[in-house]
C-alpha positions as a Markdown table, in Angstrom:
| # | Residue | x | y | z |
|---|---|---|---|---|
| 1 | Unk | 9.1 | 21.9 | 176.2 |
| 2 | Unk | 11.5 | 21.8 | 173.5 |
| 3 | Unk | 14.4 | 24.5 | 174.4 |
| 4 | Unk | 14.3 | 25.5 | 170.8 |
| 5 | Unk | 11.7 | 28.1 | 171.5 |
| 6 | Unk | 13.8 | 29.5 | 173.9 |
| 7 | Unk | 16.9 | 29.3 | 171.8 |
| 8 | Unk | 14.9 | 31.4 | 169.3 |
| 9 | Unk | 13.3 | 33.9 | 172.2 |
| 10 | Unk | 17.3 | 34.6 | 172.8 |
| 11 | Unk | 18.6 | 34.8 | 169.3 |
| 12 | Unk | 15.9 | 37.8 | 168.9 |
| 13 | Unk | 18.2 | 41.2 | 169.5 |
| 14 | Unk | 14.9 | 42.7 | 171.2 |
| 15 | Unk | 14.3 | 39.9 | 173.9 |
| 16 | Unk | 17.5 | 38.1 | 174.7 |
| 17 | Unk | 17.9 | 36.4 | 177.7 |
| 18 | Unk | 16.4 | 39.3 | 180.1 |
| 19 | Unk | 13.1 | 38.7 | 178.6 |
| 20 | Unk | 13.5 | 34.8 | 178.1 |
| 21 | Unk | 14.3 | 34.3 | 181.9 |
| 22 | Unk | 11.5 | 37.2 | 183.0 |
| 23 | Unk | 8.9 | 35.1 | 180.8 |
| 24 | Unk | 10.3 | 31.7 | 182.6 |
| 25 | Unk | 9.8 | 32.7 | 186.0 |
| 26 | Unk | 6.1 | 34.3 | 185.4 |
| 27 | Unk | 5.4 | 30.9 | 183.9 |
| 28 | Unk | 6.9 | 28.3 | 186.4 |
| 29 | Unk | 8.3 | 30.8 | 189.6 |
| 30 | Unk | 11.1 | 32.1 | 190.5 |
| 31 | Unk | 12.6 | 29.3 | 191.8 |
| 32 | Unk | 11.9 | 26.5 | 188.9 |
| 33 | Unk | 12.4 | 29.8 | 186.3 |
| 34 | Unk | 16.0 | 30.3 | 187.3 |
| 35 | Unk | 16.5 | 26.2 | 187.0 |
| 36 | Unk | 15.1 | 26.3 | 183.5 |
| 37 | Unk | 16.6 | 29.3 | 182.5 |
| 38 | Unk | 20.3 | 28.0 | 183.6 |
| 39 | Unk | 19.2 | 24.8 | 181.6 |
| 40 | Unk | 18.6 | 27.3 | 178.6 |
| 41 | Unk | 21.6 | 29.1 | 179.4 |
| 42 | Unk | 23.9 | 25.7 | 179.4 |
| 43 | Unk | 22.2 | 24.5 | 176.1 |
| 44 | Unk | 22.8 | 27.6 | 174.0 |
| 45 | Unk | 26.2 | 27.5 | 174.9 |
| 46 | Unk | 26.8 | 24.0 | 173.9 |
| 47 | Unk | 25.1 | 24.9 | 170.7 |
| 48 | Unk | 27.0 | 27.6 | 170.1 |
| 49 | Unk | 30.2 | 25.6 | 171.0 |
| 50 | Unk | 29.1 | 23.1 | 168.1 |
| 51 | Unk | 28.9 | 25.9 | 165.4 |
| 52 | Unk | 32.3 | 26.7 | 166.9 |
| 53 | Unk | 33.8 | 23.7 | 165.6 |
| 54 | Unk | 31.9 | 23.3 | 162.2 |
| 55 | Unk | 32.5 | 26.9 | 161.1 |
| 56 | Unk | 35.9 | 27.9 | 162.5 |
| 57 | Unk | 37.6 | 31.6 | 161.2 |
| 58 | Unk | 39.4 | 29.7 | 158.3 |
| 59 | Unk | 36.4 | 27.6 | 156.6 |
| 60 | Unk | 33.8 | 30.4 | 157.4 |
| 61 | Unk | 32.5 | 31.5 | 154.6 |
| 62 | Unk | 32.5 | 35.2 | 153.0 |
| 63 | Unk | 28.8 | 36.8 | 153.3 |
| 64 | Unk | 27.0 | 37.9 | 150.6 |
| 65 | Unk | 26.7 | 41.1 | 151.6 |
| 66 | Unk | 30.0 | 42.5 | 152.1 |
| 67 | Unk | 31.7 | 40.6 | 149.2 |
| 68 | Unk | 28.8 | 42.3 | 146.7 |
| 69 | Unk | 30.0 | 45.8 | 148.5 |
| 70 | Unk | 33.3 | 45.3 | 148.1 |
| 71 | Unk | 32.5 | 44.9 | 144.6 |
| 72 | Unk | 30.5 | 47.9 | 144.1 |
| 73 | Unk | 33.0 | 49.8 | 145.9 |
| 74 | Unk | 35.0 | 49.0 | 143.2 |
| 75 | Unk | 32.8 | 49.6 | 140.4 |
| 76 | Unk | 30.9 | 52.8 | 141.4 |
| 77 | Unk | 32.4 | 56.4 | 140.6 |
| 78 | Unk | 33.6 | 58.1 | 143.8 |
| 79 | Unk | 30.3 | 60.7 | 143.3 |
| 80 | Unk | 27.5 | 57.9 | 143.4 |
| 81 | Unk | 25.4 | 58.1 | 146.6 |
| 82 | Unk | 26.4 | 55.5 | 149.3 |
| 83 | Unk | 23.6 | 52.8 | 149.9 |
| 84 | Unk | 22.0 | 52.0 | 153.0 |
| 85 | Unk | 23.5 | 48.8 | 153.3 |
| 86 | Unk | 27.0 | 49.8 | 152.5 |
| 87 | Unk | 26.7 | 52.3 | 155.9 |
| 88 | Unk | 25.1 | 49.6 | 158.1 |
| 89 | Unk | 28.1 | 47.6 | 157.0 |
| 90 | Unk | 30.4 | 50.1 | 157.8 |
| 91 | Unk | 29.4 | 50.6 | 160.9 |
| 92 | Unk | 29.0 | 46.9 | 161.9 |
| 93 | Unk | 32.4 | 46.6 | 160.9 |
| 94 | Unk | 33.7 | 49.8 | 163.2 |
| 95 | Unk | 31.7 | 48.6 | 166.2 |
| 96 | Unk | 33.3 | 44.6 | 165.0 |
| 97 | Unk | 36.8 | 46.6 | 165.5 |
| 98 | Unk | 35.7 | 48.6 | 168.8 |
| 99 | Unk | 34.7 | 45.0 | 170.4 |
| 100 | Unk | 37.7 | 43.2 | 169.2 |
| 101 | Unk | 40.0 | 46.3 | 170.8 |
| 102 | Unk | 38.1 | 46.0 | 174.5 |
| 103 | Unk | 38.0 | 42.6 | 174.8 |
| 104 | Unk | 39.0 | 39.8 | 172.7 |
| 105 | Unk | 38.9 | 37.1 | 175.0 |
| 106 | Unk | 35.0 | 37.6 | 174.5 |
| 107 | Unk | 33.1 | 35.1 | 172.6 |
| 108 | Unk | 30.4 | 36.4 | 169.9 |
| 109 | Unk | 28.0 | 35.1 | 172.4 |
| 110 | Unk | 29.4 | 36.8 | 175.3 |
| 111 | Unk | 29.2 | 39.9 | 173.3 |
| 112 | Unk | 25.6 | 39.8 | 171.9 |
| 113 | Unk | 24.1 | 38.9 | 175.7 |
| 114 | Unk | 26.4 | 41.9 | 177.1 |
| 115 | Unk | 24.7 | 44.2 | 174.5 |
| 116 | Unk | 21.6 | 46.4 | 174.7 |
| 117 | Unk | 18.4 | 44.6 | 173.5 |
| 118 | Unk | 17.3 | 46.5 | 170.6 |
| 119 | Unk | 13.7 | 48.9 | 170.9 |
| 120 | Unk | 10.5 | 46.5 | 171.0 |
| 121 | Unk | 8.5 | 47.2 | 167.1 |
| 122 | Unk | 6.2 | 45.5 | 165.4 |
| 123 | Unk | 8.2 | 46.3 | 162.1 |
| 124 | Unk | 11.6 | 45.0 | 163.1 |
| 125 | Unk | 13.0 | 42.9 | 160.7 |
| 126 | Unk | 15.0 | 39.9 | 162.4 |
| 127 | Unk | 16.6 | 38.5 | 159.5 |
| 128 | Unk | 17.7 | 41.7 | 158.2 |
| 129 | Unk | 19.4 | 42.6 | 161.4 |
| 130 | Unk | 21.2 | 40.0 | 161.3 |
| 131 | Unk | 22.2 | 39.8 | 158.0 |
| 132 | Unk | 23.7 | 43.5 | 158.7 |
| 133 | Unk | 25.4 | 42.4 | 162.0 |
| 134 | Unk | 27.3 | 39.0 | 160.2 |
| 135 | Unk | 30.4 | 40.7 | 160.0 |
| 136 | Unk | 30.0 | 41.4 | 163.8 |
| 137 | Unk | 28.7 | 37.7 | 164.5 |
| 138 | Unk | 30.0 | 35.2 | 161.3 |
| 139 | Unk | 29.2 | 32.3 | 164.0 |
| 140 | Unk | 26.3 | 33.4 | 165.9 |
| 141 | Unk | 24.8 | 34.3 | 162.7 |
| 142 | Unk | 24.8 | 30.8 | 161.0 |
| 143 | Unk | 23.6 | 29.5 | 164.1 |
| 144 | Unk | 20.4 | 32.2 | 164.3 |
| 145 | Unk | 19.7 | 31.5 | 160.5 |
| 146 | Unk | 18.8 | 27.8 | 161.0 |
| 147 | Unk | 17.0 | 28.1 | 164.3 |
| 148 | Unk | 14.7 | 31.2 | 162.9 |
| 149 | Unk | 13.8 | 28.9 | 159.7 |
| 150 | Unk | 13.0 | 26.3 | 162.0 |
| 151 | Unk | 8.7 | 26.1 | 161.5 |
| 152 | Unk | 7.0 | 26.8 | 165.3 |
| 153 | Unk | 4.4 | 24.4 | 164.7 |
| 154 | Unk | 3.6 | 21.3 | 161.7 |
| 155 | Unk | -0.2 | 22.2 | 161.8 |
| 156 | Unk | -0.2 | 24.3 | 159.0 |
| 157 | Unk | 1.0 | 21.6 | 156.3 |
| 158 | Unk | -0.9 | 18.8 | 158.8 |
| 159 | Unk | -3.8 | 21.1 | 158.4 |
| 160 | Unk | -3.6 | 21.1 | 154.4 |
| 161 | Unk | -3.8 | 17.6 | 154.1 |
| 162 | Unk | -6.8 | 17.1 | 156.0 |
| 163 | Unk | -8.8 | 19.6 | 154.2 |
| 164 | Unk | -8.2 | 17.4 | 150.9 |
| 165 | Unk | -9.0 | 14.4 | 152.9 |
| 166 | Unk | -12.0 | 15.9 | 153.6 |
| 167 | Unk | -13.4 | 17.2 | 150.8 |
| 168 | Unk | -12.4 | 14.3 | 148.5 |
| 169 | Unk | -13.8 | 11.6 | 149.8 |
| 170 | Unk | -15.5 | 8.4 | 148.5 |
| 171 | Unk | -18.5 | 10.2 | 147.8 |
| 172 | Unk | -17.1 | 12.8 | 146.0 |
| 173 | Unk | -13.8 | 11.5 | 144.4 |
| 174 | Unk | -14.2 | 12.1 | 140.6 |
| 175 | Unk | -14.0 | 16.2 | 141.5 |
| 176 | Unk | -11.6 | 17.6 | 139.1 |
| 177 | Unk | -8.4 | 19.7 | 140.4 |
| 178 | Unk | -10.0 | 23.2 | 139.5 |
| 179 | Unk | -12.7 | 22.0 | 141.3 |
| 180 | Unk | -11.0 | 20.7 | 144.3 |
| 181 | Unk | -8.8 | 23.9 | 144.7 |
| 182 | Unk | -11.9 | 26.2 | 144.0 |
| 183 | Unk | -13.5 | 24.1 | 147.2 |
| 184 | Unk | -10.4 | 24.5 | 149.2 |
| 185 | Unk | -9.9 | 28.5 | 148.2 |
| 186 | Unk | -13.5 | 29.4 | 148.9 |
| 187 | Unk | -13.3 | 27.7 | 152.5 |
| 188 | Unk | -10.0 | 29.1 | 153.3 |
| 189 | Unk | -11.7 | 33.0 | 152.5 |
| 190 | Unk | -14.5 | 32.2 | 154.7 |
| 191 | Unk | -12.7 | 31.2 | 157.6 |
| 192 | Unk | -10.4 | 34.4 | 157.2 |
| 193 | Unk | -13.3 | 36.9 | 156.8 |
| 194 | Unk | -13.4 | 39.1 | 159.8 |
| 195 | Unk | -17.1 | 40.0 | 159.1 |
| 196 | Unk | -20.0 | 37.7 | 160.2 |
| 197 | Unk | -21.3 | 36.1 | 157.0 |
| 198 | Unk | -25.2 | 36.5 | 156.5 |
| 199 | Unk | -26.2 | 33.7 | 153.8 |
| 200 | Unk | -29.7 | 35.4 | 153.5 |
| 201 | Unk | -27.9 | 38.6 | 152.4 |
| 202 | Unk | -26.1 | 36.4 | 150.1 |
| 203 | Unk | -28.8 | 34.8 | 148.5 |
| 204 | Unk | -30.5 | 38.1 | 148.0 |
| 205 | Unk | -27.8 | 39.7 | 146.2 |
| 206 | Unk | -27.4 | 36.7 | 143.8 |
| 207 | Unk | -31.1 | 37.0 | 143.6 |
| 208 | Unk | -30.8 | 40.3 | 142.6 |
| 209 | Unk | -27.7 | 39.6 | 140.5 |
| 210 | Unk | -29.3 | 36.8 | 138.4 |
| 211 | Unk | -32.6 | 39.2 | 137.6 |
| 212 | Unk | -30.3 | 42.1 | 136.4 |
| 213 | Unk | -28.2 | 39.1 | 134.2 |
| 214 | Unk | -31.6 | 38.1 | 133.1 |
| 215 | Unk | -32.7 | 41.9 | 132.2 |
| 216 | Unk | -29.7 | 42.9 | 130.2 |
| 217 | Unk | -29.7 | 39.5 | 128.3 |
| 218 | Unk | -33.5 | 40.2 | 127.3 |
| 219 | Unk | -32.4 | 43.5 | 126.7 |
| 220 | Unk | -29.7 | 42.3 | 124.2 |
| 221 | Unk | -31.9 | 40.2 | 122.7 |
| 222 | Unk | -35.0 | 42.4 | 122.0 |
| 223 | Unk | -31.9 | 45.0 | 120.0 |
């Protein structure tokens, strides 16, 4: 199994490496758990050590986020309201400053395992956490942005090209493109209906349909 979906598993602030090597030994033991999750363990570092090099403290670049708040600070009146954003900044650089003070031999690694997994919710953003702890972890946060964009799985696009192999075929290959993605739409709605589809239901409401389409044209007519 690629050690990429670990990688990711860690890099989320509610799981971390407590619930990647709990998940590791309910899958493979206790024994053979520990061995992969020291495996795990050995490769994050070594991935960590080759962001190390590429972005060192000199060629690391600024984030967005607190160069556009040290802008506003400059620009807003002293009586504006403080956003959101500028506070979780604040306090990600107070903590940053509180971590450096206790122990600076610590790696941003080191520091990210030793802290407290965030509370489990469904509505946790991981990218925005991140994005608001990047002056905490300028390294570790490069290294979590490409991981998290990496796709889980290629069956989705995989999945697209076989529908349009499908439905344009050699029977059927002089279907225009409105028809094509009409086909393609239509099947994709299907399959994500939740309710059982009843075709004789169906047909009687267009039954229906069609006669009240035929009434109101008469209708029309007749005035």
């Amino acid at each position: 199994m690629n050690k990429m979906i670990f990688i990711a598993s860690v890099l989320d602030p509610r799981n971390k490496f407590e619930y990647v090597e709990g998940a590791l030994e309910e899958l493979f033991g206790e024994e053979k758990g520990k061995k992969i999750n020291a495996e795990v363990y050995a490769y994050m570092n070594s991935l960590f050590g080759e962001y190390l090099k590429k972005y060192s403290t000199d060629s690391c670049p600024q984030s967005p986020s607190s160069s556009t708040s040290s802008n506003n600070t400059s620009n807003t009146p002293s009586g504006s309201v403080i956003s959101a954003s500028k506070i979780r900044t604040k306090l990600s650089l107070k903590k940053q400053k509180e971590d450096n003070g206790s122990g600076g031999a610590k790696s941003e690694l080191d520091k990210y395992i030793s802290e407290e997994q965030e509370p489990f919710s469904e509505e946790f953003d991981i990218l925005s956490w991140w994005k608001t702890h990047a002056p905490r972890f300028p390294i570790l946060s490069e290294l979590a942005r490409d991981v998290l964009a990496i796709p889980i799985s290629s069956v989705a696009s995989e999945c697209a090209f076989s529908t349009g192999g499908r439905i344009l075929d050699s029977f059927r290959s002089s279907l225009t493109t409105k028809c094509v993605q009409a086909l393609i739409c239509v099947q994709d709605w299907i399959r994500e209906e939740k309710n059982p589809i009843s075709v004789e239901e169906d047909l009687k409401y267009l039954e229906e349909l069609e006669l009240d389409m035929e009434n109101n044209g008469s209708t029309t007519s007749i005035v």
